[in-house]
N, CA, C and O of each residue as an XYZ file, in Angstrom:
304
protein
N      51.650    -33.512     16.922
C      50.660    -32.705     17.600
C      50.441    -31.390     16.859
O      49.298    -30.933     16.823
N      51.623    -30.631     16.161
C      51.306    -29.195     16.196
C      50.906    -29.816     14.176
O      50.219    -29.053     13.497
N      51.278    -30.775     13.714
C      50.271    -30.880     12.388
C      48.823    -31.535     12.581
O      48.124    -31.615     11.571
N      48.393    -31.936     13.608
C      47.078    -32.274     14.082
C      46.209    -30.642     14.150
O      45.129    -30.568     13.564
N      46.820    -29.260     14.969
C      46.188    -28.343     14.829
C      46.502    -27.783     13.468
O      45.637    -27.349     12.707
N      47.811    -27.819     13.202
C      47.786    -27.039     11.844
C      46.330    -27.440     10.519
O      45.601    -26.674      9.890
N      46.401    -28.670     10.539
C      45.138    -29.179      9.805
C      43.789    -28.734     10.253
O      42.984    -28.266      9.447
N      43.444    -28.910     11.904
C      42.179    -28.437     11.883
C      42.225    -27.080     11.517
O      41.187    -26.555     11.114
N      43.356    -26.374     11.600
C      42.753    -24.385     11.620
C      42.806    -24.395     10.549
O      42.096    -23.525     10.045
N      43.600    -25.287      9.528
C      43.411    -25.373      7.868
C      42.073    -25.202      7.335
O      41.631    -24.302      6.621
N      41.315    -26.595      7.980
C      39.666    -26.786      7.791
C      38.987    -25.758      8.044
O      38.120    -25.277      7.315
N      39.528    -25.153      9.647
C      38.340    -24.120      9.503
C      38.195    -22.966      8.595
O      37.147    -22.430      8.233
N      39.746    -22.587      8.199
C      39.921    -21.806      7.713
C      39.320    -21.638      6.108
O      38.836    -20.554      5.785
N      39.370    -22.605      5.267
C      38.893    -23.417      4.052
C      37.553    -23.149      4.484
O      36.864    -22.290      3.932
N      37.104    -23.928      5.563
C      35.690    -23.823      5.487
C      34.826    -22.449      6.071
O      33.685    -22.156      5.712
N      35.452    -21.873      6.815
C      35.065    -20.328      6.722
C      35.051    -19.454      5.063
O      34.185    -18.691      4.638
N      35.902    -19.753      4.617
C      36.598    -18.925      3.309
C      35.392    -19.539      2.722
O      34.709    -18.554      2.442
N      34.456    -21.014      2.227
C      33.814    -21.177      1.320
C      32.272    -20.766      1.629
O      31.391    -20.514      0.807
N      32.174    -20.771      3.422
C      30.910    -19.774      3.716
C      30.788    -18.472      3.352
O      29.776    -17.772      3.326
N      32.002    -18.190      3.051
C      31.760    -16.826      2.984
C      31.640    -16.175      1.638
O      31.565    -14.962      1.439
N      31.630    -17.339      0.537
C      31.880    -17.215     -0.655
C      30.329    -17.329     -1.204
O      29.914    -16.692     -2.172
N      29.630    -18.150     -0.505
C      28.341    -18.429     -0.202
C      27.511    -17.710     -0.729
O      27.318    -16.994      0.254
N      26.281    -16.957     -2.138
C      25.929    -16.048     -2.124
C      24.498    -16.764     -1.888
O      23.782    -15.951     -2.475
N      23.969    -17.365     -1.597
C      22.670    -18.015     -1.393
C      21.948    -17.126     -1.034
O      22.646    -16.456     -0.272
N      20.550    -16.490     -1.124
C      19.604    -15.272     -0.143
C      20.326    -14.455     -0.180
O      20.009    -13.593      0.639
N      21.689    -14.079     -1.017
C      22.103    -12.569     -1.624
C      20.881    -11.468     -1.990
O      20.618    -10.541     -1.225
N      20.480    -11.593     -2.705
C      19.438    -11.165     -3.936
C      18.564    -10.283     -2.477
O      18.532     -9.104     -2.124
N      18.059    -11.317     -2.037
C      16.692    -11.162     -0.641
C      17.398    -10.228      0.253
O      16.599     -9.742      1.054
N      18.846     -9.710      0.446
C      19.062     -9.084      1.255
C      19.703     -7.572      0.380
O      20.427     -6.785      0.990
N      19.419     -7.402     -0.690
C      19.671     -6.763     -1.888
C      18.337     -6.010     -2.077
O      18.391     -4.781     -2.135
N      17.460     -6.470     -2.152
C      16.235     -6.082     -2.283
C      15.405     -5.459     -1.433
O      14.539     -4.642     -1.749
N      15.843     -6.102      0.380
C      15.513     -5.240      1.630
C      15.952     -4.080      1.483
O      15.235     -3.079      1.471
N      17.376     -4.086      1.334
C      18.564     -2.708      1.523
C      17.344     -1.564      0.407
O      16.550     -0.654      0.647
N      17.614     -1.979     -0.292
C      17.130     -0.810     -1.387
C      15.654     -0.559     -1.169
O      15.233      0.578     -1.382
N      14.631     -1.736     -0.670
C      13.377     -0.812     -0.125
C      13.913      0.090      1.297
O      13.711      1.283      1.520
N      14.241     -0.351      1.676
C      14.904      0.391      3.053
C      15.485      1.845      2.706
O      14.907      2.859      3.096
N      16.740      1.888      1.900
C      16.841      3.232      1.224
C      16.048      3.791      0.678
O      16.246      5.006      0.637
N      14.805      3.291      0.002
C      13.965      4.321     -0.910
C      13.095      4.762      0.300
O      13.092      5.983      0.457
N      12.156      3.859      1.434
C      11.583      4.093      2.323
C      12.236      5.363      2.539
O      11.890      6.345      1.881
N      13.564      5.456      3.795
C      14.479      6.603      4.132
C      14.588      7.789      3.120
O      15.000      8.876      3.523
N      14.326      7.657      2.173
C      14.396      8.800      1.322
C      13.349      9.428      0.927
O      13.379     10.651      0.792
N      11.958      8.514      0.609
C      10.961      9.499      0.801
C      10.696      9.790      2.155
O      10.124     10.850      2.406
N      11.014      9.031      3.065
C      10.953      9.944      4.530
C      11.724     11.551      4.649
O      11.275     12.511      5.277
N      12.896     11.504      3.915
C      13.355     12.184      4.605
C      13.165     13.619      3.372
O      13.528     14.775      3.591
N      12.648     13.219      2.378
C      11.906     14.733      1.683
C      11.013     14.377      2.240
O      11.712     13.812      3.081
N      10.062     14.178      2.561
C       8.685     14.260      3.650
C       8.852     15.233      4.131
O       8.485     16.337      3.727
N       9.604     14.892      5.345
C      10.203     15.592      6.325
C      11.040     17.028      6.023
O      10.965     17.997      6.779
N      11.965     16.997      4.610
C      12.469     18.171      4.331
C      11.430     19.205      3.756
O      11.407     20.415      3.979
N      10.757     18.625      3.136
C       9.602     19.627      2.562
C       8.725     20.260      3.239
O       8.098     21.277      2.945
N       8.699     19.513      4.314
C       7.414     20.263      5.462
C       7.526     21.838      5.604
O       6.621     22.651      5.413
N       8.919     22.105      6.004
C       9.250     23.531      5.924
C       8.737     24.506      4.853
O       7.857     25.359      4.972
N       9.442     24.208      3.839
C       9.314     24.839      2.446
C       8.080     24.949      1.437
O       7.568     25.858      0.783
N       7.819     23.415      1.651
C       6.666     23.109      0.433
C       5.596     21.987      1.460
O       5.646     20.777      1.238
N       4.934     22.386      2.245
C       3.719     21.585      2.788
C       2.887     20.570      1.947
O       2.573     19.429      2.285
N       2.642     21.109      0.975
C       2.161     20.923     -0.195
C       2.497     19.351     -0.850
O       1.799     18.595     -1.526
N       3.610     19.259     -0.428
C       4.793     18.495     -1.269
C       4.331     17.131     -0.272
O       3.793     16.197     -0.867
N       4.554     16.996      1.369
C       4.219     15.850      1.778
C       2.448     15.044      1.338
O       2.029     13.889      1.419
N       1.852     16.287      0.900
C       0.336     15.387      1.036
C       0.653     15.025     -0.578
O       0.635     13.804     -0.737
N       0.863     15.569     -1.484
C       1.256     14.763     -2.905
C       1.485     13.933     -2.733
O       0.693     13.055     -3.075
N       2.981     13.487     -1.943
C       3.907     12.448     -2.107
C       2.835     11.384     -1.475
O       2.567     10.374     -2.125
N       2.300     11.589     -0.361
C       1.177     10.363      0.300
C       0.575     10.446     -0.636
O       0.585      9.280     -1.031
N      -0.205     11.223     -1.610
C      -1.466     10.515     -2.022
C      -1.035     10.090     -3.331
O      -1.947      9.557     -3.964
N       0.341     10.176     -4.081
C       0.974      9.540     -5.008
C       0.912      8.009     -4.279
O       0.082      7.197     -4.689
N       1.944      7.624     -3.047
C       2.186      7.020     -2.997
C       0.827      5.914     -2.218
O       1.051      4.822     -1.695
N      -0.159      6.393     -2.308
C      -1.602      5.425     -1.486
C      -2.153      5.183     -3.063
O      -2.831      4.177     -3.268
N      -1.910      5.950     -3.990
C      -2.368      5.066     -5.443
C      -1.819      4.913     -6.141
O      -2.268      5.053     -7.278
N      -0.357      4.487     -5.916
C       0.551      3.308     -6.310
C       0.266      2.280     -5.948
O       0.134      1.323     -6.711
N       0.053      2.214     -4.325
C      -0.215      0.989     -3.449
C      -1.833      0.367     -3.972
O      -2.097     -0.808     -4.227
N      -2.530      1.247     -4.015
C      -3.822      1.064     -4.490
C      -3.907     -0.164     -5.886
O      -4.365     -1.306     -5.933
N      -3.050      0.953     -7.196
C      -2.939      0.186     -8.472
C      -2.291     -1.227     -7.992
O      -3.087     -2.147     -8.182
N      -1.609     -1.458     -7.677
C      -1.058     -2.778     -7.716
C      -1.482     -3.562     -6.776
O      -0.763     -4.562     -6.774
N      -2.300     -3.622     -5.957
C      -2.846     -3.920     -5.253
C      -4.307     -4.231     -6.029
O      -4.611     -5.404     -6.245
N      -4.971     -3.416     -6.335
C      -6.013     -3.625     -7.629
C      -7.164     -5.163     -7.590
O      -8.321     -5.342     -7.210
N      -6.130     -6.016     -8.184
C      -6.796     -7.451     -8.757
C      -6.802     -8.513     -7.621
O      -7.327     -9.619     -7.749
N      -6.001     -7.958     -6.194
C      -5.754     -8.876     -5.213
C      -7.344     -8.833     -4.296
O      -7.812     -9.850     -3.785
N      -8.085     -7.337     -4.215
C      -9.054     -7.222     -3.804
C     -10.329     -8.123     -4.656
O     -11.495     -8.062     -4.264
């Protein structure tokens, strides 16, 4: 009886350990993170600059509406 469980928690254990080894849709969740951080970061000079440099948030938008623009371009 107690090598009947020892084996299954073996399996699960094996087979947890090789899910987890798993890097499949790594990359895709690599690539969220870091738009996600860059998003948060020009948010948050956005936001820091308002004080200091006003100036600084309408740049950064109209940098960043003809970035979106250029690459966007050939799809229109």
């Amino acid at each position: 009886m107690i090598d009947a469980v020892s084996a299954r928690v073996h399996a699960w254990a094996l087979h947890a350990w090789w899910r987890a080894r798993d890097a499949r849709g790594q990359g895709t969740v690599e690539y969220v993170g870091m738009v996600v951080m860059v998003t948060l970061l020009v948010a948050a000079v956005a936001v820091a600059a308002k004080g200091w440099a006003p100036d600084i948030g309408n740049a950064l938008k109209k940098a960043l509406t003809g970035a979106v623009k250029h690459l966007t371009d050939g799809f229109g």
